[in-house]
C-alpha positions in Angstrom: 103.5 111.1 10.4 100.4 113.1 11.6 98.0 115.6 9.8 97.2 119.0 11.6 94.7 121.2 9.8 93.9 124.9 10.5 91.9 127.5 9.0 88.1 126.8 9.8 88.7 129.1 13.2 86.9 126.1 15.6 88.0 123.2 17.4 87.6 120.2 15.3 87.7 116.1 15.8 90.8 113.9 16.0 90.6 110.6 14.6 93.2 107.9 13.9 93.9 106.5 9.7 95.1 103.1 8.5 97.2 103.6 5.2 97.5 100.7 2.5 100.8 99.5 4.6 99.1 99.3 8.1 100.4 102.3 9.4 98.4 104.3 11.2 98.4 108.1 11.6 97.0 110.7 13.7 94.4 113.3 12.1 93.5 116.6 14.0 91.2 118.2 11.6 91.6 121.7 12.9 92.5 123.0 16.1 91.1 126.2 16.2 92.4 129.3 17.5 95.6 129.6 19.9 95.0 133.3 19.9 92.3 135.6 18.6 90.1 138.4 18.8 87.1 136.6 17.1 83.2 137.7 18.3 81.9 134.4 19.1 82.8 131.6 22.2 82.5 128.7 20.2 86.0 130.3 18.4 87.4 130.5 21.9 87.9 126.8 22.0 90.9 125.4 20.6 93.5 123.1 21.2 97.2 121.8 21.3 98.2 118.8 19.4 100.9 116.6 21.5 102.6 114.3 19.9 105.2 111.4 20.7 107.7 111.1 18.0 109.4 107.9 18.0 112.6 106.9 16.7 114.3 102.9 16.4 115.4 100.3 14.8 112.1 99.9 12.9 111.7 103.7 12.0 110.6 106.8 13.0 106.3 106.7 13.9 104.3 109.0 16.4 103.6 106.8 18.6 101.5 108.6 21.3 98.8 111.5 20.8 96.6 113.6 22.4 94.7 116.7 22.1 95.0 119.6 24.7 91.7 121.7 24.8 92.6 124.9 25.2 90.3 128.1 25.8 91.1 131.7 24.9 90.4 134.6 27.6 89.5 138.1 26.5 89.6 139.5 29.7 87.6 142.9 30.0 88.5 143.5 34.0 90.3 147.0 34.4 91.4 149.3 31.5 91.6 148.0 28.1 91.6 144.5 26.8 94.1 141.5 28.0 94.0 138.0 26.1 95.4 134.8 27.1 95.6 131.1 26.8 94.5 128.4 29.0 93.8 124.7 29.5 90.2 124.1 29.3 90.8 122.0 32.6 91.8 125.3 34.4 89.5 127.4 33.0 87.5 129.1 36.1 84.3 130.3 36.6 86.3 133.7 37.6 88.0 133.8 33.9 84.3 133.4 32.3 82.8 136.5 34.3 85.4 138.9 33.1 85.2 137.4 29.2 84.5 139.6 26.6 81.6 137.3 25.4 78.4 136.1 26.3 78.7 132.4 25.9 82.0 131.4 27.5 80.7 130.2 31.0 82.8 126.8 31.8 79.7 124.5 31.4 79.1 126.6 28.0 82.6 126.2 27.0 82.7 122.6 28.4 79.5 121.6 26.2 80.8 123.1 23.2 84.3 120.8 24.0 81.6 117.5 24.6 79.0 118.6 21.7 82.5 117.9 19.1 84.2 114.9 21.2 81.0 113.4 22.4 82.7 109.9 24.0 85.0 112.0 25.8 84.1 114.1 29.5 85.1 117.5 29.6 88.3 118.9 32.0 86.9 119.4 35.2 87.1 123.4 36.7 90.3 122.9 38.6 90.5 124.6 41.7 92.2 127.8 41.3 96.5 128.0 41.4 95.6 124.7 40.9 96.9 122.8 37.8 94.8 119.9 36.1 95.9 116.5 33.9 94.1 116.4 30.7 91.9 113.9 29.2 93.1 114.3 25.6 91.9 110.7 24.2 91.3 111.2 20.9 87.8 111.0 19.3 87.5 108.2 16.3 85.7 110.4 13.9 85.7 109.7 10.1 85.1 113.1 9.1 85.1 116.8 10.3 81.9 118.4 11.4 80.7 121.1 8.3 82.0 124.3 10.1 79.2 126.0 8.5 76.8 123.7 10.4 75.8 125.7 14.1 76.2 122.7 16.6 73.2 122.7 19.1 75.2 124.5 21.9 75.8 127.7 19.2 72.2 127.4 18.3 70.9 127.6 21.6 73.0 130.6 22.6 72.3 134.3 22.3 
């Protein structure tokens, strides 16, 4: 099985639990937004949870997981407002300028992503029409971040 938990509006740690049998089990505390039209970057980092479902003689077990940071473009350039998804490893320093918000540059966006999975580097700006692999390791964190709690990149921002 695998735990995927919404609601705080912001990307949040994976980690990995160990039940009473041995098991173990993936964790993805929240992740985030997929689409919104929230007023601050840090809720334009989100993510994708992939998981590899199993099935044999022994049972059924995800046996392979990753996270897919994902970041959410509000995209002020001609008439009116268009919003879309990309990987974090794509996002472009062209896709920042025409953001809606202050805050979303890639090194911005890309510290947020490192400030919540600290022993993991962040997708490298891709070349544009060009795609990118993600890292996607999950982080071993016992517990989710307070969401209430700015994280130094929020604080530091205007």
């Amino acid at each position: 099985g695998a735990v995927i938990g919404s609601h705080t509006h912001t990307l949040q740690p994976t980690a990995q639990i160990t039940g009473a049998n041995g098991n173990t089990m993936p964790v993805f505390y929240s992740l985030g937004n997929y689409m919104t039209h929230m007023s601050r970057y840090y809720n334009m980092l989100g993510g994708m949870a992939e998981l590899t479902v199993t099935k044999d003689e022994s049972g059924t077990r995800v046996s392979a997981y990753r996270l897919v940071p994902l970041v959410e473009v509000i995209d002020t350039t001609g008439s009116g407002f268009r919003f879309y998804t990309v990987k974090l490893a794509d996002y472009t320093s062209e896709m920042a300028k025409s953001h809606q918000l202050d805050g979303t540059s890639v090194d911005n966006i890309q510290e947020l992503y490192q400030a919540i999975f600290p022993l993991e580097q962040p997708p490298a700006e891709s070349n544009p029409g060009e795609s990118s692999s993600d890292p996607g390791t999950p982080s071993e964190s016992a517990a989710p971040p307070d969401p209430n709690t700015p994280s130094q990149s929020e604080s530091s921002q205007p």
